[in-house]
KOLPA-226268 format. One line per field, with one value per residue (C-alpha): x, y, z. Coordinates in pm, 1 decimal, decimal comma, always signed. Layout:
# KOLPA-226268
c1	X	... .
c2	Y	... .
c3	Z	... .
END
This chain:
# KOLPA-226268
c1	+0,0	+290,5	+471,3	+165,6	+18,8	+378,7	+654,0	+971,1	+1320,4	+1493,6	+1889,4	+2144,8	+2178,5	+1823,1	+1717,6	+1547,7	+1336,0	+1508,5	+1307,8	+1323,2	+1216,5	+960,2	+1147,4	+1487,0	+1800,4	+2070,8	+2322,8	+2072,6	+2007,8	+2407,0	+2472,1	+2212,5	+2422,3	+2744,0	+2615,2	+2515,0	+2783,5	+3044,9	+2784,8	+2854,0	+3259,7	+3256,5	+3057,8	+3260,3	+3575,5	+3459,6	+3385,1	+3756,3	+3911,8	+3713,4	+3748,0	+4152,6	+4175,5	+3920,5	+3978,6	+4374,2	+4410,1	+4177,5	+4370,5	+4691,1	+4549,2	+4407,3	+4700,4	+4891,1	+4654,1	+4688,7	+5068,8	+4991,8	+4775,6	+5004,8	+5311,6	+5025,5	+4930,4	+5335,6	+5410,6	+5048,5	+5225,6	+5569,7	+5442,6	+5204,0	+5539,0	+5737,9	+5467,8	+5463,4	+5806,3	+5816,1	+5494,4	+5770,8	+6057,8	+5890,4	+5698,1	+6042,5	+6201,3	+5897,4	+5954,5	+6367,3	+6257,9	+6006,9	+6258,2	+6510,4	+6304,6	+6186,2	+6612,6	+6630,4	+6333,9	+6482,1	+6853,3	+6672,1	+6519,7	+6819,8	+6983,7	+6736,0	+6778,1	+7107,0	+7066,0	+6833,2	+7085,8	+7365,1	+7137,3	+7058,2	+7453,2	+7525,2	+7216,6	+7373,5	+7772,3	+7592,3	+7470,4	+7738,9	+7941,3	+7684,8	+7744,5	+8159,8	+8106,5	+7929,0	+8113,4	+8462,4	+8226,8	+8171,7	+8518,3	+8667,2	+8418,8	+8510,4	+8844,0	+8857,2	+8736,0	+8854,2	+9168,3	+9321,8	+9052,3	+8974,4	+9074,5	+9255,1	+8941,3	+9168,7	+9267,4	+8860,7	+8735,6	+8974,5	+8866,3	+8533,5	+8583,9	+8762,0	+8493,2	+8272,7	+8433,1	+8431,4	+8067,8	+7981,6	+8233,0	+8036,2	+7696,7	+7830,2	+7975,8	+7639,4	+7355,9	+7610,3	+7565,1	+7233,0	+7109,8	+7300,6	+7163,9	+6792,8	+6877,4	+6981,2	+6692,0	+6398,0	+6573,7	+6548,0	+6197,5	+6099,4	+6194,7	+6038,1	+5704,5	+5763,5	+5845,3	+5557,3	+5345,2	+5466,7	+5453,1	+5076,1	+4987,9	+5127,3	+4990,9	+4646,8	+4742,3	+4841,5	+4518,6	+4298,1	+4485,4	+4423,8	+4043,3	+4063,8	+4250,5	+4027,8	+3719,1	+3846,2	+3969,1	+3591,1	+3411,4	+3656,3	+3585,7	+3201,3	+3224,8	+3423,9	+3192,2	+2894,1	+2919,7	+3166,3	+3090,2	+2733,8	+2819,2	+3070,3	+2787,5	+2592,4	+2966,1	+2893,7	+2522,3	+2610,2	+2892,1	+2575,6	+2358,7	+2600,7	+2665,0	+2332,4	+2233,6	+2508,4	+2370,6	+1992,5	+2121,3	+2297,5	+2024,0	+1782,0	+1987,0	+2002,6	+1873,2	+2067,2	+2383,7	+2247,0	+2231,7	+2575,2	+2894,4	+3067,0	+2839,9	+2796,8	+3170,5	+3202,6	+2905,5	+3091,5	+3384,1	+3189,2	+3096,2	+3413,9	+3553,6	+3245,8	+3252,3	+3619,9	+3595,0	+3344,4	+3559,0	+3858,6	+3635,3	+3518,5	+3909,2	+3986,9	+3678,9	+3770,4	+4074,2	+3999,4	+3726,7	+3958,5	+4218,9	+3877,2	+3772,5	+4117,4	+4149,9	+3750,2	+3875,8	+4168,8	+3932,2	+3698,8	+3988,6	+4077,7	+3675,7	+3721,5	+4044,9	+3871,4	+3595,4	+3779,6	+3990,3	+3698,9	+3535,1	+3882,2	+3872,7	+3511,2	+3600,5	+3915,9	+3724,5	+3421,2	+3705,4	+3919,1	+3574,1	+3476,4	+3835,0	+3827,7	+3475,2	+3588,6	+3928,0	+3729,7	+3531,0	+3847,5	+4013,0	+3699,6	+3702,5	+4057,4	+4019,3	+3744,9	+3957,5	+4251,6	+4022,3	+3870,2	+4228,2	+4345,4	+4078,2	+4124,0	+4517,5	+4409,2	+4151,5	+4423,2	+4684,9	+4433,9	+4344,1	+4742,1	+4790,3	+4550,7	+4702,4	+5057,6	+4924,0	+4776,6	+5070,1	+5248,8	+5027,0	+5073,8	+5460,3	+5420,2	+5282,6	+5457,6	+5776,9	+5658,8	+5611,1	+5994,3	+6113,7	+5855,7	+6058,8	+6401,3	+6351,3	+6273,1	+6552,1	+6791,6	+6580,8	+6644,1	+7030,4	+7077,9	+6939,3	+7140,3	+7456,5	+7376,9	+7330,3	+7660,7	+7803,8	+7686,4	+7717,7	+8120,1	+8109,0	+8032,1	+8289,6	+8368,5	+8009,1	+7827,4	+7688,8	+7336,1	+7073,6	+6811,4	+6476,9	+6286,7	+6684,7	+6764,9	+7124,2	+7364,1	+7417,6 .
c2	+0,0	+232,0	+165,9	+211,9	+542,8	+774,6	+815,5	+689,9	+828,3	+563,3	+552,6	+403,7	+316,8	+362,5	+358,7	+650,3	+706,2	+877,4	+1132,2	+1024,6	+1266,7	+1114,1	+1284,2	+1161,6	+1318,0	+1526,0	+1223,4	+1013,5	+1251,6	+1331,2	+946,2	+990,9	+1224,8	+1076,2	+738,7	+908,3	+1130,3	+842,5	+647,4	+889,5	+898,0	+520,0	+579,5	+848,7	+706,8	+319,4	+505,3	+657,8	+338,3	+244,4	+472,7	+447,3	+58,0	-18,5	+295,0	+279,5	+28,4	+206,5	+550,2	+392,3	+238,1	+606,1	+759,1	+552,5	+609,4	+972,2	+985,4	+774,7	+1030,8	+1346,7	+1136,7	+1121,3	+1470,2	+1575,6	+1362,3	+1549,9	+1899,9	+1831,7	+1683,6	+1987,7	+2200,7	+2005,5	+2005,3	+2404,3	+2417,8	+2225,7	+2366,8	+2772,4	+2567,9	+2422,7	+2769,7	+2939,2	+2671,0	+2719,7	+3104,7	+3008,6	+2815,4	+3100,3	+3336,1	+3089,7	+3031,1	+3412,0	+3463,8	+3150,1	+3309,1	+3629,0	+3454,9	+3284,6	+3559,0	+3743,9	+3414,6	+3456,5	+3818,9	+3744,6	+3467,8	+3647,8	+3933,1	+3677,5	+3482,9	+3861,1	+3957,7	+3582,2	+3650,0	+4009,4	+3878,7	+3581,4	+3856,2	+4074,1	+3731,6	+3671,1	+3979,0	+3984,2	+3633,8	+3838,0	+4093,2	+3831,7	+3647,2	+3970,2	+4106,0	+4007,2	+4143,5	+4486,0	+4456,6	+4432,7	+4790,9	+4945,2	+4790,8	+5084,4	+5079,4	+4711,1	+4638,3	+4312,3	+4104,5	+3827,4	+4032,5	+4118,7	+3806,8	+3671,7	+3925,1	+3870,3	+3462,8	+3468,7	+3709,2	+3505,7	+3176,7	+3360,5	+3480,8	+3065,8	+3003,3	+3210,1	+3141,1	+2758,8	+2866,4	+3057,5	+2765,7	+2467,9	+2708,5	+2820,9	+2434,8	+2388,4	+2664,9	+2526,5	+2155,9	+2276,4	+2510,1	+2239,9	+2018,2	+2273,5	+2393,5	+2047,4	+1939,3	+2332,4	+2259,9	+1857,9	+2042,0	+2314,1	+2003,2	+1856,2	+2127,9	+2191,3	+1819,7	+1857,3	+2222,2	+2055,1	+1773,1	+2027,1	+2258,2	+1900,3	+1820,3	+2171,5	+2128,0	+1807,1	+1910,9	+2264,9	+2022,9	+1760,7	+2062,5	+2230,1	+1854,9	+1846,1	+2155,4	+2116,5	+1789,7	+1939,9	+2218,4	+2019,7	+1723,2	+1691,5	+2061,1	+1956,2	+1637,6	+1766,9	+2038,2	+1846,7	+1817,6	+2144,1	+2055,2	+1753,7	+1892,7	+2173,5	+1875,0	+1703,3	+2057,5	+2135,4	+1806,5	+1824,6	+2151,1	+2032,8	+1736,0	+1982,6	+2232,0	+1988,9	+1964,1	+2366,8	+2380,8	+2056,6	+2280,6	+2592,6	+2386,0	+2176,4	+2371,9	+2031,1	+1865,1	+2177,9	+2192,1	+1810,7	+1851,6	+2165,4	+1980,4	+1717,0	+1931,3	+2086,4	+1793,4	+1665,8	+2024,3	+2006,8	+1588,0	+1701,9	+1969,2	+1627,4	+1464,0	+1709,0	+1792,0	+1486,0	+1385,3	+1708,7	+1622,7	+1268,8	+1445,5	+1683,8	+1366,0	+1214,0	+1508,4	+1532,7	+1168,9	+1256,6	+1539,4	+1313,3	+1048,5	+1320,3	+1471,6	+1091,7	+1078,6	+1329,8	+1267,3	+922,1	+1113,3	+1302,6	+1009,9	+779,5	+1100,5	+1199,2	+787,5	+768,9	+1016,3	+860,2	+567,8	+702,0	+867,9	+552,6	+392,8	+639,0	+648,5	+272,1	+312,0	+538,6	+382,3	-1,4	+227,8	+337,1	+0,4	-166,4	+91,1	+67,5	-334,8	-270,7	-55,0	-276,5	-579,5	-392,5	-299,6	-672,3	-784,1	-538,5	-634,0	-1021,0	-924,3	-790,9	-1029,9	-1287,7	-1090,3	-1033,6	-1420,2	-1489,2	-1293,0	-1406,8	-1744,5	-1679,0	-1511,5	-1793,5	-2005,7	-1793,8	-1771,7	-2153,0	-2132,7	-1895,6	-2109,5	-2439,1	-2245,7	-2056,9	-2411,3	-2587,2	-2232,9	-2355,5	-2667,1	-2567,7	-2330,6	-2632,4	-2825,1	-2529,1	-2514,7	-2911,9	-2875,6	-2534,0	-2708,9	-2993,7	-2787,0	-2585,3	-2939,1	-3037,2	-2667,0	-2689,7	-3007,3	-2837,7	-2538,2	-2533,6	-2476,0	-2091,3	-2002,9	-1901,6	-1840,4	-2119,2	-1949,5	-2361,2	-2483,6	-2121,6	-2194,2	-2120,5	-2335,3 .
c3	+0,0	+120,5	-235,3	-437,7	-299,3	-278,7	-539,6	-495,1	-654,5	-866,2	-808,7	-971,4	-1334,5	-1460,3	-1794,0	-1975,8	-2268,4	-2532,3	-2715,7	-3099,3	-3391,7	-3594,2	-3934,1	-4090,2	-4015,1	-4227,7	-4216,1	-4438,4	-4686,7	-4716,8	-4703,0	-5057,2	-5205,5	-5166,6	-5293,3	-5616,6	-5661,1	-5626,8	-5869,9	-6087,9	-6064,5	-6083,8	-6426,9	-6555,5	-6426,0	-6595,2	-6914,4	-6961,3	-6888,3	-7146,6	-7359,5	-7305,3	-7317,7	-7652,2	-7826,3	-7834,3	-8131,3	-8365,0	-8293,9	-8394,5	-8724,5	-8802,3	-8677,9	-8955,3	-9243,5	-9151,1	-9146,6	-9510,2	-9588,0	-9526,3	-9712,5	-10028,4	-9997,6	-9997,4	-10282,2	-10470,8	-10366,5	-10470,5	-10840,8	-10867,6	-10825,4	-11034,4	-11291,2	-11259,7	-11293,3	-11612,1	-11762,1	-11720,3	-11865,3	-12135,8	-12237,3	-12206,5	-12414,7	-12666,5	-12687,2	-12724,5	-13027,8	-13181,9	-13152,2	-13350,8	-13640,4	-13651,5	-13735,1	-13937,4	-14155,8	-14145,3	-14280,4	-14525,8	-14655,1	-14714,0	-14845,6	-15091,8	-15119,1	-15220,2	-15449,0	-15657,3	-15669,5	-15776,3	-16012,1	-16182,9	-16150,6	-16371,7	-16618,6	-16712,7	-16730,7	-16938,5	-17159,5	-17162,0	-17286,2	-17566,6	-17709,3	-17647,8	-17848,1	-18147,2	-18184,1	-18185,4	-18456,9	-18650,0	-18581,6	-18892,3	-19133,9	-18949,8	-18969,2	-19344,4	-19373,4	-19074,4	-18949,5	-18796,9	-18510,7	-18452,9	-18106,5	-17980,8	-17824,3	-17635,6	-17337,1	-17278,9	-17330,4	-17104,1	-16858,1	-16924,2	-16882,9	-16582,7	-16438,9	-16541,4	-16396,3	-16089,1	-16066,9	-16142,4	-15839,7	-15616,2	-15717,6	-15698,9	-15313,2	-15233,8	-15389,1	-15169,3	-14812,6	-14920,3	-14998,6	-14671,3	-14473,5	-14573,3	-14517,4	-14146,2	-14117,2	-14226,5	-13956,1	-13694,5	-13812,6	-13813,1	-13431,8	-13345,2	-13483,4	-13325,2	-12983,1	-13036,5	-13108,3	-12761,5	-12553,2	-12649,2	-12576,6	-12212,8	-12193,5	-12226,3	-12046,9	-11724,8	-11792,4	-11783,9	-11446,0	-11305,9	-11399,4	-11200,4	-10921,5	-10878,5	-10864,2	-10628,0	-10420,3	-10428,9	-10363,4	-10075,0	-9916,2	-9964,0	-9776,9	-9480,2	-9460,8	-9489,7	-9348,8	-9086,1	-8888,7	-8861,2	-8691,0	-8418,6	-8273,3	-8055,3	-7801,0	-7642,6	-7593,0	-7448,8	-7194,1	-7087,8	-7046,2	-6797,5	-6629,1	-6591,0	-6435,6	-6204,2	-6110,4	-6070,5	-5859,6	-5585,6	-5620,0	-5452,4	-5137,2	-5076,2	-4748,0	-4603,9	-4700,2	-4532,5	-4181,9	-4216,2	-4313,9	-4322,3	-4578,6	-4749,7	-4783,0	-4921,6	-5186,2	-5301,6	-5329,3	-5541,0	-5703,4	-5796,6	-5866,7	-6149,5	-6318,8	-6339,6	-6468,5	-6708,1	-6853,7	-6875,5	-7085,4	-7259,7	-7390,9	-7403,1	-7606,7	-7789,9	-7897,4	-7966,2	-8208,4	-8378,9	-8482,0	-8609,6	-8743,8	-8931,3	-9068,1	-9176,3	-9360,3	-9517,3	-9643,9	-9763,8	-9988,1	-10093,0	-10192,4	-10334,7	-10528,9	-10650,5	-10741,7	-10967,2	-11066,1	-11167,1	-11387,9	-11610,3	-11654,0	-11767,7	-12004,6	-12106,2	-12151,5	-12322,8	-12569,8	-12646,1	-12704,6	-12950,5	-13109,2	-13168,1	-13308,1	-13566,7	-13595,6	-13648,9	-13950,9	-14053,1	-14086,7	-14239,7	-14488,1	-14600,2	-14534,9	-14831,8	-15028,8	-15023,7	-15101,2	-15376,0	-15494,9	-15455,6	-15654,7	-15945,1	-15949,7	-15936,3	-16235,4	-16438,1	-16381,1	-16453,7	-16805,6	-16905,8	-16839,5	-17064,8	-17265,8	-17207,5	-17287,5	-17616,7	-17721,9	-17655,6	-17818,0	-18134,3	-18098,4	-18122,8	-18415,0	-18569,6	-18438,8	-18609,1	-18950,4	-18957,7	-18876,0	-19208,6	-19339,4	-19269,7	-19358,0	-19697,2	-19714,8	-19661,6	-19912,7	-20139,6	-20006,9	-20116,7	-20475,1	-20527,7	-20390,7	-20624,1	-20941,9	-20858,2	-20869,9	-21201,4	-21289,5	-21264,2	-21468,7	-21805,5	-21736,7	-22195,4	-22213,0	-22186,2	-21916,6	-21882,8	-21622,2	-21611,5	-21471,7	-21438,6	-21218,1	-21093,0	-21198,8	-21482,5	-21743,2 .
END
């Protein structure tokens, strides 16, 4: 009853109820936050390794077709020089050559010039000689009446001949260097207009491969512009996106870091540290993209460059087909002529053999009657030798012509 009805003070090691809030505390939400945010790292962190360990082997192959690449596009640059270079020596050495055959014309002109003048100088000593000869040739019929003042024509004619011998001498000396001079000049204005000839073909040749190299040089550019810029804008997007969610993630826990300086401290420094990762991979995703970007712009100029390639063969193609078209009508028309020929030439040959063999025919003939011919001429020979014999028997007797024996008697 005592123990019931009055309190009593409890001593000792008693327990007590301890006051619990029914709402969660700060800890919990922070232990949240740190589970995500090193979710996150582990992601980002697993996705470089990656990146690093499956992406390595592909970056070397491209690195090697680039540095293939760049050795290409040297050895394209140093033939486009060299090709330059040659296109100003060979106009130079075309302009050389114009210049020669503009003297050689202008020598041979004045060869001519002077052959002419020679060829005139020869006609007049030629005439002057004519008329020395007729007056030597009338010189005596002179001298009959007028004696006293006939001059002695010897010492002029022999001026006149050896002036005359010379003149041939030089017009001899002056048609050998002229013939000469010509023979040297059609040589050299031959292997001008073969050079000229030359030097076109590879001017056109050069101005084709500038047209081709202008075109694969626009396709190029087009692509780059086109293509690849449009496909690298969505990495600054991206990088805003992660930013941004970063930002709406800590956002949420404003008023936990208002009450803790501690947390708020370590979610800033999370934060820090996912800003600054993002900004890692966004270089290093950057530069991975501009070495992609670069070998994308190297197999665009190779597209390019095969573009180009496969449209100057078409045409090449397209024009050996049409040549060898017009070359098969060619040959089938002088495979007609010469047929046409061939038959003609058999025709004939056919026709004179004929020919040949009737005449030979008739020289058979013509042989069996001279030889019935000679053998009567021997027939004739034996009875004439006969009467001669019985003729120079009766030698007392007179001799007379017997028209039925054809002898004398």
């Amino acid at each position: 009853m005592y123990n019931a009805s009055y309190s009593q003070a409890s001593f000792g090691l008693a327990a007590k109820k301890i006051h619990k809030s029914k709402g969660k505390s700060c800890g919990y939400y922070m232990r949240i936050v740190f589970f995500f945010s090193s979710l996150i790292q582990s992601l980002i962190i697993a996705s470089l390794v990656l990146f690093l360990v499956y992406g390595q082997p592909e970056h070397t192959v491209e690195e090697k077709r680039l540095q293939e690449l760049d050795q290409t596009v040297g050895k394209l640059t140093i033939e486009n020089y060299v090709l330059r270079e040659k296109e100003k020596n060979l106009t130079k050495h075309l302009n050389i050559t114009l210049t020669v055959k503009k003297t050689n014309d202008k020598d041979l002109f004045e060869l001519r010039k002077l052959a002419n003048i020679s060829s005139a100088a020869i006609r007049t000593i030629q005439i002057k000689s004519a008329q020395c000869e007729m007056e030597k040739r009338t010189s005596p019929a002179t001298r009959s009446f007028n004696p006293t003042f006939c001059p002695d024509p010897n010492e002029s004619n022999k001026q006149l001949r050896l002036m005359l011998q010379q003149e041939a001498d030089i017009l001899k000396m002056v048609k050998a260097n002229f013939t000469q001079k010509m023979g040297y000049m059609k040589t050299e204005l031959e292997n001008s207009n073969k050079d000229k000839d030359q030097y076109h073909l590879e001017a056109i040749e050069l101005r084709r491969d500038k047209a081709y190299l202008q075109e694969e040089l626009e396709l190029y550019q087009k692509k780059c512009k086109e293509d690849f810029v449009a496909s690298l804008q969505g990495i600054p997007n991206v990088t805003k996106e992660f930013l941004k969610r970063i930002d709406d993630l800590f956002s949420k826990h404003i008023s936990f870091q208002l009450t803790c300086d501690k947390q708020k401290n370590q979610l800033e420094n999370i934060r820090e540290n996912c800003s600054s990762l993002s900004r890692e991979v966004e270089s290093k995703l950057q530069s991975y993209l501009d070495v992609v970007g670069n070998q994308f712009t190297n197999i665009n100029k190779e597209n390019s460059k095969f573009v180009t390639e496969n449209k100057r063969f078409r045409e090449d193609a397209d024009w050996c087909n049409q040549n060898r078209s017009a070359m098969v009508r060619v040959n089938r028309k002088v495979l007609e002529q010469i047929q046409l020929n061939h038959d003609q030439d058999t025709k004939q040959l056919l026709l004179e053999s004929k020919k040949c063999k009737g005449e030979n025919r008739l020289n058979e003939d013509l042989l069996s009657v001279k030889e019935n011919q000679i053998k009567m001429l021997k027939d004739i020979v034996n009875t004439l030798n006969t009467s001669l014999v019985s003729c120079t028997a009766t030698k007392a007797k007179p001799l007379r012509y017997a028209k039925h024996t054809r002898c004398w008697v």
